[in-house]
C-alpha positions in Angstrom: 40.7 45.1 -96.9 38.9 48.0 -95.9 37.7 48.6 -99.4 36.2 45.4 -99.6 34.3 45.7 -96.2 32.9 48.8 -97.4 31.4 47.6 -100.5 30.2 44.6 -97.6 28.1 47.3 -95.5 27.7 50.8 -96.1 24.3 51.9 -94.8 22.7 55.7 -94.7 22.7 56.8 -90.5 19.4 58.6 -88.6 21.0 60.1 -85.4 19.1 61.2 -82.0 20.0 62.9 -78.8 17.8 63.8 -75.6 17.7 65.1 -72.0 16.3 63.5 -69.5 12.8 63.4 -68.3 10.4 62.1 -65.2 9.2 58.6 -66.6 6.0 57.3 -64.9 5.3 57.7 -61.6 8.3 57.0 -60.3 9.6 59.9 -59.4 12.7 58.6 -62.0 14.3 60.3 -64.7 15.7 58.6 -68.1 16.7 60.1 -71.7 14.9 57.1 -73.7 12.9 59.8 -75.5 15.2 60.9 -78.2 14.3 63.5 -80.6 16.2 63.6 -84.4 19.0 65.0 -85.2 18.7 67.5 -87.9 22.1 68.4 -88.8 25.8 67.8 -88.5 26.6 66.9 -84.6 30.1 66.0 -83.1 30.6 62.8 -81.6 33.1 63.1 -78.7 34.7 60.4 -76.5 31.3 60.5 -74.4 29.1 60.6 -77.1 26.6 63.4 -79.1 26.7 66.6 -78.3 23.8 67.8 -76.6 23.0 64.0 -75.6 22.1 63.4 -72.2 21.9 60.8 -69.3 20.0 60.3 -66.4 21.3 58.0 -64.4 25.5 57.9 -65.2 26.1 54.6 -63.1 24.4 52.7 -65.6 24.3 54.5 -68.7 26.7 56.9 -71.0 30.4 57.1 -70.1 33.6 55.9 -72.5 32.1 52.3 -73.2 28.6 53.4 -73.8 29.3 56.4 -75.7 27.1 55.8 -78.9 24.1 53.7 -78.8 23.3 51.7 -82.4 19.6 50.2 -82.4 18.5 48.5 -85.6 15.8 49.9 -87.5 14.7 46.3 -88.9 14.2 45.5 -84.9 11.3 47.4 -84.6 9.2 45.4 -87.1 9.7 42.5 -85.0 9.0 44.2 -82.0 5.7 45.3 -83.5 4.3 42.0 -84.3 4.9 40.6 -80.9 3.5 43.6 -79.3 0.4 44.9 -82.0 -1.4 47.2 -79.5 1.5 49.6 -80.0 2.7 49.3 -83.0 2.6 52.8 -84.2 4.7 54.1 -81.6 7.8 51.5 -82.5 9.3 54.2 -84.8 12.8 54.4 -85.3 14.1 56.5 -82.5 11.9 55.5 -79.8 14.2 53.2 -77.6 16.4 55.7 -76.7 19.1 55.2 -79.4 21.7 57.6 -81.0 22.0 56.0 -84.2 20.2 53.8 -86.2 20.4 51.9 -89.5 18.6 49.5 -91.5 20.6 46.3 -93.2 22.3 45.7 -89.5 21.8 43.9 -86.9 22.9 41.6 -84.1 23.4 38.9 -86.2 26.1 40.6 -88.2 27.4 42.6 -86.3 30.3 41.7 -84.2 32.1 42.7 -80.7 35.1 44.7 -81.9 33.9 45.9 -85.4 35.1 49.5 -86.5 32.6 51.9 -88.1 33.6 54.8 -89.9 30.7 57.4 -88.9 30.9 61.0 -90.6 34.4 61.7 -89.4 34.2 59.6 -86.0 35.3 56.1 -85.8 33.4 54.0 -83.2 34.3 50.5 -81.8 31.5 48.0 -80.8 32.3 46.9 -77.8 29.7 45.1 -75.9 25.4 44.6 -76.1 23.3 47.1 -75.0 21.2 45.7 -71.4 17.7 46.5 -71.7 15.7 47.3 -68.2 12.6 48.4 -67.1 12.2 52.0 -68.6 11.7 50.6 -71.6 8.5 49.0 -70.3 7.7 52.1 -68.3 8.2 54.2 -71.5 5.9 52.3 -74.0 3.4 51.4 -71.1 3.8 47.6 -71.8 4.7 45.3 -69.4 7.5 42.3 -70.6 8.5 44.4 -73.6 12.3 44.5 -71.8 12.1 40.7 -71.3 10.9 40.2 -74.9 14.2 42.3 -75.9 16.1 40.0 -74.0 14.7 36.9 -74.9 14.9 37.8 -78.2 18.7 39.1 -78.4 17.1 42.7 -80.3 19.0 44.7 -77.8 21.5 47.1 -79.5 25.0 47.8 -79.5 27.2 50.5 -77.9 30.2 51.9 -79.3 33.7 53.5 -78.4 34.5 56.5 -79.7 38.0 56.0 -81.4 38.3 58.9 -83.2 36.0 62.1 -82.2 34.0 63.7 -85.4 31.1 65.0 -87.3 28.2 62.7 -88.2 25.2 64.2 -90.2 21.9 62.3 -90.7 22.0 60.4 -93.9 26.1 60.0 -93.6 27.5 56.5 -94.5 28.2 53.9 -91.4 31.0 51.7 -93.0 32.5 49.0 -91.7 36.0 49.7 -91.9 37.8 46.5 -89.9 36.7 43.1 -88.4 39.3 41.8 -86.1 40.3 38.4 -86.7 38.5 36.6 -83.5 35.4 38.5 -84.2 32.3 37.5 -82.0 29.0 38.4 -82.9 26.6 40.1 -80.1 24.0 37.7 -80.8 26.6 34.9 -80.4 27.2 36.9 -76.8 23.8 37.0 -75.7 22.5 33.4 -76.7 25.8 32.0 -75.0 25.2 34.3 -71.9 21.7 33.5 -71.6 22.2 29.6 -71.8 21.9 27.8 -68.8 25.1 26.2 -69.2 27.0 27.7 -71.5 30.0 25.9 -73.7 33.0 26.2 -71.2 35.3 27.2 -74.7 32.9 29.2 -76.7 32.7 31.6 -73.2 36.5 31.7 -73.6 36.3 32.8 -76.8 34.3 35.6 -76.2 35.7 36.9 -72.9 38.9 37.2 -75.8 36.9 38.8 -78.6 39.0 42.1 -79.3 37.4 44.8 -78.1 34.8 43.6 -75.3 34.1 45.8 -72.3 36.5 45.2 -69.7 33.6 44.8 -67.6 32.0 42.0 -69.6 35.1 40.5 -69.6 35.3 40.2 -66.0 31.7 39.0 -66.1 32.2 36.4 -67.8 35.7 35.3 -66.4 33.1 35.3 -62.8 30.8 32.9 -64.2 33.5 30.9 -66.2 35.0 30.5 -62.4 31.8 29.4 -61.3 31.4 27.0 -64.4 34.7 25.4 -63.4 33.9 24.4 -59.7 30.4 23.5 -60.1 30.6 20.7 -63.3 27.3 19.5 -64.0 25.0 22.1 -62.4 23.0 24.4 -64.2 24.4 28.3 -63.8 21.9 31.6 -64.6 23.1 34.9 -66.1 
């Protein structure tokens, strides 16, 4: 099995960690400005060495360790937003890793990545907010990323290890019951959602405990209010 997946999806890795900065004039600080990494870098159970986050309510922690964004995203991104397409380079939306060849689409809530040494988990979508619109200087790109579904993954961190730019990320296991984030978002984002296919994916293996319990909330609500549109 895990032969055949890696012959599936094997894709070259570009890796990039930060520290945080001010961003506008908020008087905020965020890490979305990553720089590359150059050379081998652990991975721990909270992510890169050396990687950094502002605000640790919201971001970093066990179930955001690692944060995938597609490179093929930011070809989309660039035709809907033309005034800035030379600064949609890989890198720029604050991610840790990124690939070409996956994306929301194929990628699934629970899938294992061999990474380097590390082994990462998927386990829920990234949720994009305003600092991305702050960063680029371009008001609705954070809607547009929602709207769309191009939002990024986060990982797990299974097993700790070394990753060097250029490694292999190989899909090493799909767990039967697999959902895939773009399946999440789109069902999440619908008005009202199929009652079974939310089931399905408050099961998928894997998924945040606190996506879980998010959509358990709004399958609750779903139940006692028949007929009636509900919002994410």
């Amino acid at each position: 099995m895990a032969s055949e997946l890696k012959n599936m999806n094997e894709t070259p890795i570009t890796l990039y960690s930060g520290t945080p900065r001010y961003i506008g004039d908020e008087g905020q600080f965020s890490a979305i400005w990553k720089a590359p990494v150059r050379g081998p870098v652990r991975i721990t159970r909270t992510g890169l060495d050396g990687d950094e986050q502002a605000d640790r309510r919201v971001h970093g922690g066990p179930e955001k360790a690692v944060h995938h964004y597609a490179g093929d995203n930011y070809a989309k991104l660039a035709t809907r937003f033309p005034q800035i397409a030379a600064e949609l380079v890989v890198g720029s939306l604050g991610e840790n890793i990124s690939t070409f060849g996956l994306d929301e689409r194929s990628v699934c809530i629970g899938d294992r990545y061999r990474v380097g040494s590390a082994l990462l988990q998927v386990c829920q979508p990234r949720r994009p907010c305003w600092k991305i619109d702050a960063r680029f200087k371009t008001p609705g790109m954070t809607a547009y990323i929602n709207e769309s579904g191009l939002t990024g993954w986060y990982y797990r961190v299974q097993e700790e290890g070394i990753a060097a730019p250029g490694d292999a990320c190989v899909l090493v296991e799909r767990p039967p019951g697999a959902v895939a984030l773009m399946t999440l978002w789109e069902t999440w984002r619908e008005h009202r959602p199929d009652v079974a296919l939310m089931q399905a994916i408050a099961a998928a293996p894997g998924l945040t405990p606190a996506w879980v319990a998010r959509i358990e909330n709004r399958l609750a609500w779903l139940r006692a209010n028949p007929g009636t549109a509900a919002t994410a």
